[in-house]
Z-matrix of the N, CA and C atoms (Angstrom, degrees):
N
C 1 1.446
C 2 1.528 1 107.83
N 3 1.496 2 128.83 1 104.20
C 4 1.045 3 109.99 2 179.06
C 5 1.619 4 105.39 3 -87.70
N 6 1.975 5 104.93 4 -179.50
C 7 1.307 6 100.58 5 -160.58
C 8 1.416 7 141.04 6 -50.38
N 9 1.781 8 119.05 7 -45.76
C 10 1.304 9 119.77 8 163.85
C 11 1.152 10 120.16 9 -50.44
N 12 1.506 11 128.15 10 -26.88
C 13 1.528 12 124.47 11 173.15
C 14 1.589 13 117.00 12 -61.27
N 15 1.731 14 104.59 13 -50.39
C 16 1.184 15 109.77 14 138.15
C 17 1.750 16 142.80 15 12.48
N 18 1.365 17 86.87 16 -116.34
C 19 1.437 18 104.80 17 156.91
C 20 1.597 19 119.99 18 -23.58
N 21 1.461 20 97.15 19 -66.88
C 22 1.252 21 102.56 20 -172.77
C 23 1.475 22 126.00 21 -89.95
N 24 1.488 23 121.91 22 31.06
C 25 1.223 24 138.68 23 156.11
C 26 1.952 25 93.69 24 -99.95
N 27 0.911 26 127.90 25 -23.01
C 28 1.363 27 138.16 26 -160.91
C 29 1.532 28 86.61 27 -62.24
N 30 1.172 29 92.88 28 -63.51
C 31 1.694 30 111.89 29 -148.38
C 32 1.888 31 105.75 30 -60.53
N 33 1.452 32 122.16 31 -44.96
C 34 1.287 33 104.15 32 153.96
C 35 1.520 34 137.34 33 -82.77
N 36 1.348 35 132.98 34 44.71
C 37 1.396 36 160.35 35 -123.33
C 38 1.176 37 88.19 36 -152.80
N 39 1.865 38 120.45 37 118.41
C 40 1.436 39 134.73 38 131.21
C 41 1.625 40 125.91 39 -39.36
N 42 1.303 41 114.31 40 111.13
C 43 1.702 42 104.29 41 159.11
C 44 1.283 43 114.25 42 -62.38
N 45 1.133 44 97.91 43 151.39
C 46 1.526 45 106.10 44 -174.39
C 47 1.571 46 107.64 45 -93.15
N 48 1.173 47 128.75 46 -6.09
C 49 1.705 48 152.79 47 145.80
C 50 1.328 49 134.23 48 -130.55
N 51 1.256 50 122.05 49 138.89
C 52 1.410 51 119.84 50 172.24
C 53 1.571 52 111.94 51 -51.66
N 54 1.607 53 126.48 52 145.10
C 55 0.856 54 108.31 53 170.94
C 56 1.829 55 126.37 54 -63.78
N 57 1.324 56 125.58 55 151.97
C 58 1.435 57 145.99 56 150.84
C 59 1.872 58 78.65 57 85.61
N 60 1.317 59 123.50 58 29.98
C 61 1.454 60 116.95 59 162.09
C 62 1.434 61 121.14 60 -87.37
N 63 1.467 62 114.35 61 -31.12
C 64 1.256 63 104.98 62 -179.29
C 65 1.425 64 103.03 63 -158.26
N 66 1.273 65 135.33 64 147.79
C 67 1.540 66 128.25 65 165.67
C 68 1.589 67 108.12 66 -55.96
N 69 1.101 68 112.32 67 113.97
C 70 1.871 69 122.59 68 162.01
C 71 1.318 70 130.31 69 -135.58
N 72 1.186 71 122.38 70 110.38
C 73 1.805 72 159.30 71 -131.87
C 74 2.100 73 75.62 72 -73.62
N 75 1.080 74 129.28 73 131.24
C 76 1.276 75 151.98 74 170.85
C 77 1.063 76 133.43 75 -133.88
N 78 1.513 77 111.55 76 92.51
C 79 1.739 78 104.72 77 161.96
C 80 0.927 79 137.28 78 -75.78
N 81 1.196 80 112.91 79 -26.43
C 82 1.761 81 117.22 80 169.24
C 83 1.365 82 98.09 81 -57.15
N 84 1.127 83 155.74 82 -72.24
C 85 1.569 84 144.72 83 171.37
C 86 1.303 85 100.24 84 3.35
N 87 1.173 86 123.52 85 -76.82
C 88 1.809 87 131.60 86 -162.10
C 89 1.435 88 108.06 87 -52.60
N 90 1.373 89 114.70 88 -52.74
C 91 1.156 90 120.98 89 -176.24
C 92 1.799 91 103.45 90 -51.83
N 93 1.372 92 103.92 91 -63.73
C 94 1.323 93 111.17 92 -179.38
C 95 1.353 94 119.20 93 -26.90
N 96 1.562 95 111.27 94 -54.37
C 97 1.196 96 127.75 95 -169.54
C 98 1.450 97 119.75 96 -73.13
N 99 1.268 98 126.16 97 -48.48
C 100 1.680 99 139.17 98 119.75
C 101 1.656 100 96.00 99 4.56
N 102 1.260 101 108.50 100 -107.57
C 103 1.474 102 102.17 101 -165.38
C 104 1.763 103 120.23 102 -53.67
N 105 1.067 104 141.32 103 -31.72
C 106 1.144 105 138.57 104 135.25
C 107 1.702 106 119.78 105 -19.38
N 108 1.354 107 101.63 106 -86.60
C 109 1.896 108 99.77 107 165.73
C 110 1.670 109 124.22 108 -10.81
N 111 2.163 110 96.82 109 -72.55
C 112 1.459 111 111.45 110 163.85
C 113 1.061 112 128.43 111 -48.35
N 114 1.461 113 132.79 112 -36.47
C 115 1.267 114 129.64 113 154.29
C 116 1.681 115 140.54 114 -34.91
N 117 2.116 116 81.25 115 -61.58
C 118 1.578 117 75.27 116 167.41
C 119 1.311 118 133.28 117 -116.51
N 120 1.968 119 117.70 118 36.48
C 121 1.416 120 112.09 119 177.56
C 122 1.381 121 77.87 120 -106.67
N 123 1.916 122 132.09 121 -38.95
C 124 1.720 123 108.83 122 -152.12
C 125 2.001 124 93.59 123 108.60
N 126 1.475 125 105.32 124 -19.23
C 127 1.890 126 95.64 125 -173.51
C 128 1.082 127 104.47 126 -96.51
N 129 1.407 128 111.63 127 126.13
C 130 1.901 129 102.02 128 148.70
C 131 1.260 130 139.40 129 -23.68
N 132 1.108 131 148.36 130 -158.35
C 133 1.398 132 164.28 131 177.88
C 134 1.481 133 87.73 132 -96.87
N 135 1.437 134 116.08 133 -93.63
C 136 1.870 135 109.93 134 -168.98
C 137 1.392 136 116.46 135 -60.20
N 138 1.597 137 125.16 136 2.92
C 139 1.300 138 111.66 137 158.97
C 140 1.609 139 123.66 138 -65.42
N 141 1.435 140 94.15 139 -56.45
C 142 1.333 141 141.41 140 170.14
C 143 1.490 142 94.63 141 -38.87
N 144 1.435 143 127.55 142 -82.26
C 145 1.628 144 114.90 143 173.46
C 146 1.491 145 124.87 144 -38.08
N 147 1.599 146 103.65 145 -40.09
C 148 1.593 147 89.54 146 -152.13
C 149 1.509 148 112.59 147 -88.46
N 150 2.058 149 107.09 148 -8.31
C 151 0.913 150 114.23 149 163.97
C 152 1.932 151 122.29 150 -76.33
N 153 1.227 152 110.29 151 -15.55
C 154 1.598 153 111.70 152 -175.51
C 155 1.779 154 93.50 153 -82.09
N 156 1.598 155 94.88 154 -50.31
C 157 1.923 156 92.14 155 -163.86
C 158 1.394 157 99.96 156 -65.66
N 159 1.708 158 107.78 157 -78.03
C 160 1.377 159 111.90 158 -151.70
C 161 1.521 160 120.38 159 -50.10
N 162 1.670 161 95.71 160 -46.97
C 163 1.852 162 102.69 161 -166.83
C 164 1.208 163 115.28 162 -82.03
N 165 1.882 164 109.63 163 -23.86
C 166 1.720 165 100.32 164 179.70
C 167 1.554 166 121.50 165 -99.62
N 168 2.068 167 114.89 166 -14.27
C 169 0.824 168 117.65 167 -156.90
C 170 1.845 169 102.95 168 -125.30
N 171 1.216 170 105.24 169 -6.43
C 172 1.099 171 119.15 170 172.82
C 173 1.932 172 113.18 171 78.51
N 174 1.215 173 97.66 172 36.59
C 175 1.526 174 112.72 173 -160.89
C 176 1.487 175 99.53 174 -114.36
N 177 1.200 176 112.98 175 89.57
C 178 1.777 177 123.95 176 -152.09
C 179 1.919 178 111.12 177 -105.38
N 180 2.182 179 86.73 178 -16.11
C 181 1.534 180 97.47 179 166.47
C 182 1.888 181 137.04 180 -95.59
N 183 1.631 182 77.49 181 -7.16
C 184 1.395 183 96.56 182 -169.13
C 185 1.950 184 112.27 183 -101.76
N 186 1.631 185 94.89 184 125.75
C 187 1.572 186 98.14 185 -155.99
C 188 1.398 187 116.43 186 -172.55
N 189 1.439 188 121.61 187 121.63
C 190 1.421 189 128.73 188 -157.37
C 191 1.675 190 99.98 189 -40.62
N 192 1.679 191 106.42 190 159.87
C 193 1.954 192 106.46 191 -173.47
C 194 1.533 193 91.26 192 -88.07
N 195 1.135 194 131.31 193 170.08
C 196 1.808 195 111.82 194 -10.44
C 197 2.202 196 104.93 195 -42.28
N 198 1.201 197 77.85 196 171.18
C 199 1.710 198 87.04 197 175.72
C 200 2.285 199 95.92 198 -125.55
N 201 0.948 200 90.33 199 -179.94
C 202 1.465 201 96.96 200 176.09
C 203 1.672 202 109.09 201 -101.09
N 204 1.362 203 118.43 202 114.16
C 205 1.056 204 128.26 203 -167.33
C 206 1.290 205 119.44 204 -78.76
N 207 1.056 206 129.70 205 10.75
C 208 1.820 207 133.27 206 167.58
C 209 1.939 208 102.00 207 -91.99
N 210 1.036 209 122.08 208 -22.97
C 211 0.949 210 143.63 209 154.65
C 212 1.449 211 151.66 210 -49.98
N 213 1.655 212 90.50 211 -54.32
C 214 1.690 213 115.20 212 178.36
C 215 1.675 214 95.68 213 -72.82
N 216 1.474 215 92.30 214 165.09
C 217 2.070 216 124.10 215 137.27
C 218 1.279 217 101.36 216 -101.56
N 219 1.519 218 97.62 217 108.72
C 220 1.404 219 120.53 218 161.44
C 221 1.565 220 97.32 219 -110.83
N 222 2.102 221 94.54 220 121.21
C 223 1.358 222 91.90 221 177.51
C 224 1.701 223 111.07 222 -78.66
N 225 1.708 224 109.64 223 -162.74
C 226 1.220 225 106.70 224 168.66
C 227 1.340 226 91.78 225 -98.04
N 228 1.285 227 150.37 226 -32.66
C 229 1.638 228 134.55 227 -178.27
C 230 1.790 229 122.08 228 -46.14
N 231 0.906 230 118.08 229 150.27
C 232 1.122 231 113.45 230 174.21
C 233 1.757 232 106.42 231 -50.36
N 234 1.478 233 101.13 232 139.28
C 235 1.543 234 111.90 233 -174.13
C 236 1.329 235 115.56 234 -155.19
N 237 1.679 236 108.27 235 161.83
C 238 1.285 237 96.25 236 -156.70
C 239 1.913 238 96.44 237 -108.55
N 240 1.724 239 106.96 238 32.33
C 241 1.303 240 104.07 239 161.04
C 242 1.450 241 142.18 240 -49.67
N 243 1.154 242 129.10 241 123.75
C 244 1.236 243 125.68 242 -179.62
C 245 1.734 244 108.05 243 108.11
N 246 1.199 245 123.43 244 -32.64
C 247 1.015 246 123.88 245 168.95
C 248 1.537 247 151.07 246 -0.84
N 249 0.984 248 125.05 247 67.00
C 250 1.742 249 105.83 248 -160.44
C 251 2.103 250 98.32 249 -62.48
N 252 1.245 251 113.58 250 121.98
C 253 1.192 252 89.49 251 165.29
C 254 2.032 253 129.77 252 -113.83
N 255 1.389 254 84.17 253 24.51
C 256 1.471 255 98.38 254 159.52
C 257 2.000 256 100.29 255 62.79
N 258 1.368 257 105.53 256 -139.68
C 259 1.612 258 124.10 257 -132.30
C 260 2.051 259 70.09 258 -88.66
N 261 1.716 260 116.71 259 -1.51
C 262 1.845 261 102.30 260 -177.17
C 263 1.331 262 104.28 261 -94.60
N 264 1.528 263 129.35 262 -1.56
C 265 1.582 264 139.53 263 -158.37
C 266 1.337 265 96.24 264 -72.61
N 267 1.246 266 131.48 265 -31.88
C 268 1.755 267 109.71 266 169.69
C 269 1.623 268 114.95 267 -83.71
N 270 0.825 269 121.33 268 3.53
C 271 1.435 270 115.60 269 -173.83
C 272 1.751 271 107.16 270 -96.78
N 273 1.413 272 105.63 271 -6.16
C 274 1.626 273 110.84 272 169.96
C 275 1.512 274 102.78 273 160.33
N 276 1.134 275 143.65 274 14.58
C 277 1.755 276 131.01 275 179.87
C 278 1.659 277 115.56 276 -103.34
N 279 1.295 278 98.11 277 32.25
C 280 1.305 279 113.83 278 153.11
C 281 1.615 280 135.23 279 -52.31
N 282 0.914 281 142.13 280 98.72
C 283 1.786 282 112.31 281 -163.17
C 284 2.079 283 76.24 282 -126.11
N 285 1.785 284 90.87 283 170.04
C 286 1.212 285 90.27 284 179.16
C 287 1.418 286 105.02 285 173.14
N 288 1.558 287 151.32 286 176.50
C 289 1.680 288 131.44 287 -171.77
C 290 1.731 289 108.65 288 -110.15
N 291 0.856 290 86.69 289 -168.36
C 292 1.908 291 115.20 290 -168.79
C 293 1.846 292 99.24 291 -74.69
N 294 1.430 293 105.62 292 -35.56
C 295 1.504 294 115.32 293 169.55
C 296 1.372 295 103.43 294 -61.50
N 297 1.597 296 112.44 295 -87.54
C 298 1.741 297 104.66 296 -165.49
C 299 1.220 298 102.38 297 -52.89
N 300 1.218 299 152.79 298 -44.76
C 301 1.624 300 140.02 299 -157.35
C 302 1.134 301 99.62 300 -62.09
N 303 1.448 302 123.33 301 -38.56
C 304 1.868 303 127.59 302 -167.65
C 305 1.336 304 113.89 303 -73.33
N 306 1.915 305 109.50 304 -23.32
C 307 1.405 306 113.65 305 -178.00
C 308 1.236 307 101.86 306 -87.71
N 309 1.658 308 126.03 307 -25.84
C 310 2.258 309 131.18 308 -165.57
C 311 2.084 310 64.20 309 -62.47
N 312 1.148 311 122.90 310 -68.25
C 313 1.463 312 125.33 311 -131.04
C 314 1.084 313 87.94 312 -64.58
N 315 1.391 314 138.67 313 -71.41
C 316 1.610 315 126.23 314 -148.60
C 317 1.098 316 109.45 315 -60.86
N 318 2.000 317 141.41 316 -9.56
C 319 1.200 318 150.94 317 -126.47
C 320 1.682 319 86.78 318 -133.93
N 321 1.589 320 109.97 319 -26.62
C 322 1.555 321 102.38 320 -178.79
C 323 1.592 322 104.40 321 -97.09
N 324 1.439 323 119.54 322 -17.99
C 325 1.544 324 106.82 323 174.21
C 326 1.202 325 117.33 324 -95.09
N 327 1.501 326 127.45 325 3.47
C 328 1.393 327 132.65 326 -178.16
C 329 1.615 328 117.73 327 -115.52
N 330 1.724 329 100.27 328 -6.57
C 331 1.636 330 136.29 329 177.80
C 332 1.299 331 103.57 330 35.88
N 333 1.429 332 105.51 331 62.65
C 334 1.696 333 139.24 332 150.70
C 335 1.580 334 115.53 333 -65.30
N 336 1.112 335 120.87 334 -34.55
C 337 1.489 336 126.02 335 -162.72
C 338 1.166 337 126.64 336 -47.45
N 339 1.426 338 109.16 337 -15.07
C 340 1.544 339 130.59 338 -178.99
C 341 1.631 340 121.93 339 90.02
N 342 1.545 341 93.03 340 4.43
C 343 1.740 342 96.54 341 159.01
C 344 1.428 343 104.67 342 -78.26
N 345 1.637 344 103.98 343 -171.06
C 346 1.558 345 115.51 344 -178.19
C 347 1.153 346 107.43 345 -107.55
N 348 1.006 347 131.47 346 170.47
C 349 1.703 348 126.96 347 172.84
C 350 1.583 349 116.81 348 -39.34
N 351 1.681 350 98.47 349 -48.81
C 352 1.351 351 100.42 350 -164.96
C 353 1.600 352 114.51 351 -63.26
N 354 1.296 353 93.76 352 -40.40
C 355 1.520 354 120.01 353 168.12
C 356 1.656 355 121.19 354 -28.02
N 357 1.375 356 86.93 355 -68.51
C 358 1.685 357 104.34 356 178.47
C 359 1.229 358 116.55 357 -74.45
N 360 1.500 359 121.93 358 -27.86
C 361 1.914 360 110.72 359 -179.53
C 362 1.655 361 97.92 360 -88.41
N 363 1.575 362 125.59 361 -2.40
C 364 1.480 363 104.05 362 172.69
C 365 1.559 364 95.98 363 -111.90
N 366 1.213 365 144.35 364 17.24
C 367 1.334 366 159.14 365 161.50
C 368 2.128 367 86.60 366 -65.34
N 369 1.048 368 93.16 367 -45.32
C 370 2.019 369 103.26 368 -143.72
C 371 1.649 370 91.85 369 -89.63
N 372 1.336 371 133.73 370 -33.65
C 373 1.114 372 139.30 371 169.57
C 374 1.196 373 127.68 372 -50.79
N 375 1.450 374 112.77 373 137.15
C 376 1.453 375 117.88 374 -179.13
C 377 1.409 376 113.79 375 -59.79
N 378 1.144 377 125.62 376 154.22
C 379 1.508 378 118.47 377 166.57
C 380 1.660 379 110.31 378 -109.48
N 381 1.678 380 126.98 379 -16.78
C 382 1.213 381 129.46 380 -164.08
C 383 1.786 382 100.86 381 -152.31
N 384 0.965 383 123.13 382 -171.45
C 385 1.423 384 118.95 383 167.24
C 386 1.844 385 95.84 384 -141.73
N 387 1.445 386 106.52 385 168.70
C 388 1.316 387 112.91 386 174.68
C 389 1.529 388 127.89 387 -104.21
N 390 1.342 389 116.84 388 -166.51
C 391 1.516 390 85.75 389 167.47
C 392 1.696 391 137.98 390 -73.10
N 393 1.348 392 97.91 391 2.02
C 394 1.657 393 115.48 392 -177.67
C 395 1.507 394 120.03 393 -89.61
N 396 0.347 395 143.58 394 102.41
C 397 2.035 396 140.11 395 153.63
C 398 1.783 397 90.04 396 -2.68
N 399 1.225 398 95.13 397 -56.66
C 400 1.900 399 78.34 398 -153.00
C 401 1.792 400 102.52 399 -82.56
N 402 1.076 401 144.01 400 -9.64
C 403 1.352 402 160.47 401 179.59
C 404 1.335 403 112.18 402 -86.72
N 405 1.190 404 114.95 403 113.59
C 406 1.563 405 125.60 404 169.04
C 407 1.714 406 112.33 405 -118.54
N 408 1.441 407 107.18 406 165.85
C 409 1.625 408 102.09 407 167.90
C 410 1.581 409 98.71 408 -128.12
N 411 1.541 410 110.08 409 151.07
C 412 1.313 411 103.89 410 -159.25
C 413 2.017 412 75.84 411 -143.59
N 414 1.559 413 105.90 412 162.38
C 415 1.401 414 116.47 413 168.75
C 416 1.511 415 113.59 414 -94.91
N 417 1.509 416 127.95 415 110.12
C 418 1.541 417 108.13 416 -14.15
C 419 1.684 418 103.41 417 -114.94
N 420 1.333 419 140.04 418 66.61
C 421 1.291 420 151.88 419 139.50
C 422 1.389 421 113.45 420 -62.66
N 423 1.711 422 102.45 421 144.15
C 424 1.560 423 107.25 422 153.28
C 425 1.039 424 94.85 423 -106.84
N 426 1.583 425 120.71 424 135.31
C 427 1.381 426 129.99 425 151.04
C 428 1.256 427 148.66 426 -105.38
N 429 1.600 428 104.85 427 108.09
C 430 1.487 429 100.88 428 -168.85
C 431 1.802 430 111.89 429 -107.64
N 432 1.555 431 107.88 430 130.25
C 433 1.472 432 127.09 431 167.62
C 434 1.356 433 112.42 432 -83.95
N 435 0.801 434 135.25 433 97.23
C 436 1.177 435 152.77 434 128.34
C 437 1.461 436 138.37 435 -23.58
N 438 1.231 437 132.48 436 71.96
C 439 1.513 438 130.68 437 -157.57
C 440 1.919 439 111.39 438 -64.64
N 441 1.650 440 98.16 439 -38.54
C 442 1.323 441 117.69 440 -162.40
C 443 1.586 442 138.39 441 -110.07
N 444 1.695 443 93.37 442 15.51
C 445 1.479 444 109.00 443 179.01
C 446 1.445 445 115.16 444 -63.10
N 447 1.092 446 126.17 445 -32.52
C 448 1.754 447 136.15 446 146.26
C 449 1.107 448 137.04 447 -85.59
N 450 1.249 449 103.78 448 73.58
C 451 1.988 450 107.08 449 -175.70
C 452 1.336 451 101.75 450 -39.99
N 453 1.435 452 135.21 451 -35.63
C 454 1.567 453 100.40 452 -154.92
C 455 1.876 454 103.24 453 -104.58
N 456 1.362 455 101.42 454 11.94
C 457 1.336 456 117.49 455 178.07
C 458 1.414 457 117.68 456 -125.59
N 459 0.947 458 130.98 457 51.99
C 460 1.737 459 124.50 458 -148.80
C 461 1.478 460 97.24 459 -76.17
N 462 1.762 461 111.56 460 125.98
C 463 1.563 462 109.91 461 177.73
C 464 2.023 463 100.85 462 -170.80
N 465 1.076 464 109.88 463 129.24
C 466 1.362 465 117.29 464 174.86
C 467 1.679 466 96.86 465 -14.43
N 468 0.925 467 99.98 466 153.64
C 469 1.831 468 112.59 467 154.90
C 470 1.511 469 113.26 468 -163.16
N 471 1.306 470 123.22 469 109.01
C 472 2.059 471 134.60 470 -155.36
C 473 1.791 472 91.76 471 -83.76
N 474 1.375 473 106.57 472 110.07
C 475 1.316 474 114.68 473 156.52
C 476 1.353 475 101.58 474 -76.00
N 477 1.404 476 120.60 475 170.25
C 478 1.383 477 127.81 476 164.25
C 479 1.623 478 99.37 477 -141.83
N 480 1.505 479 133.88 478 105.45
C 481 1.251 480 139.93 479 -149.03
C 482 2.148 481 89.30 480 -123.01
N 483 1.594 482 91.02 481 144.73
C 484 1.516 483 101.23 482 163.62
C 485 1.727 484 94.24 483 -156.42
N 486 1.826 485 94.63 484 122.33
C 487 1.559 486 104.02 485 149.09
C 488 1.157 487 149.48 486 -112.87
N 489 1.459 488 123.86 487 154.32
C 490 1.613 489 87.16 488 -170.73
C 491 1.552 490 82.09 489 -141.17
N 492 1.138 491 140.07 490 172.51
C 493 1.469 492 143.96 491 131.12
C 494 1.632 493 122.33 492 -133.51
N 495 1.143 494 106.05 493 164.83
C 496 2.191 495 103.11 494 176.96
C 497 1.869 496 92.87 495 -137.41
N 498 1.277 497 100.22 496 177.28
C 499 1.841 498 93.97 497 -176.10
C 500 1.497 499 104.65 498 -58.94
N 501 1.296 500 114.24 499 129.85
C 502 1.661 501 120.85 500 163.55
C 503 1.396 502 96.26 501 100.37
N 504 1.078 503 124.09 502 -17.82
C 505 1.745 504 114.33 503 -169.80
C 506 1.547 505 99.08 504 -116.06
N 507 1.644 506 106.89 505 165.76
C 508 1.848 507 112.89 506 166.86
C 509 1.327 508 99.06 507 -153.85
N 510 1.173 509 132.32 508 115.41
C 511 1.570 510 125.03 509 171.24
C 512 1.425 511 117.16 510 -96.66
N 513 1.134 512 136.98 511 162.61
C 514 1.359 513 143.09 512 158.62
C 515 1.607 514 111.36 513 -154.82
N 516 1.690 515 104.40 514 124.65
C 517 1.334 516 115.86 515 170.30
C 518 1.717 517 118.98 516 -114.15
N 519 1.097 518 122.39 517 105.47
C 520 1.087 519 124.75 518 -179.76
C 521 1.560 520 117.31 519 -107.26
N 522 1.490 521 104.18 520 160.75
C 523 1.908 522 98.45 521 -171.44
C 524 1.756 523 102.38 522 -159.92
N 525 1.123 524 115.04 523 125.27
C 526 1.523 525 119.29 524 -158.14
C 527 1.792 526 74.53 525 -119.95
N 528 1.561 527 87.23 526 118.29
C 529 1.577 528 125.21 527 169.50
C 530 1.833 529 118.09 528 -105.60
């Protein structure tokens, strides 16, 4: 389906919530936003990546799938390696190593990334809360507070959590701020 087809399956499409009714986890958002972007720089999707990761962030592994397979963990389970996944690649078909993720991270606690301050502490901010006290949803973090990760110190401590998985894979990035 390329994008205007897209779109325009969108448009006769039930939300699955009213808006600002409830926090609900959206990939079509990304996509959306993806084609929006392409619209108005003129870049693709992997232009568009390889110019945010590689050239500004120095993230030279991280890059819509397929991925380069001398490279990858390709399990033996069925997987959804190699994949082109087309106009869904912003909504999670990112793949990328243990290096660049360690450099996005050290670059978000030292707020290198090339936002501004203001930028980055409303980057890190919740936008909604969940049904928990300690659970927030943030764009696009889950955030969990934690009162009790130190029994003998009991005091908030702000994870900032992102998951993703595709068949054969499960990621989790977490970052205690």
């Amino acid at each position: 389906m390329a994008g205007l087809d897209f779109i325009s399956h969108m448009i006769g499409a039930h939300p699955m919530t009213a808006p600002m009714e409830r926090p609900a986890y959206s990939n079509v958002a990304f996509n959306v936003l993806a084609l929006a972007l392409e619209a108005v720089t003129g870049k693709n999707y992997t232009q568009m990546v390889k110019k945010m990761f590689s050239t500004n962030l120095g993230m030279k592994n991280t890059l819509p799938s397929p991925g380069r397979d001398h490279k990858g963990v390709i399990p033996s389970v069925e997987s959804n390696w190699g994949t082109d996944l087309g106009y869904s690649a912003p909504a999670g078909g990112l793949i990328s190593t243990t290096s660049d993720l360690s450099r996005f991270t050290h670059g978000l606690l030292v707020r290198s990334l090339g936002l501004g301050p203001t930028q980055t502490w409303r980057w890190l901010k919740p936008d909604t809360f969940s049904g928990s006290t300690s659970t927030e949803v943030g764009m696009p973090w889950e955030i969990f507070r934690p009162s009790d990760l130190v029994p003998k110190h009991p005091h908030p401590i702000t994870i900032y959590g992102k998951n993703g998985g595709a068949l054969g894979y499960r990621s989790q990035l977490s970052v205690l701020d």
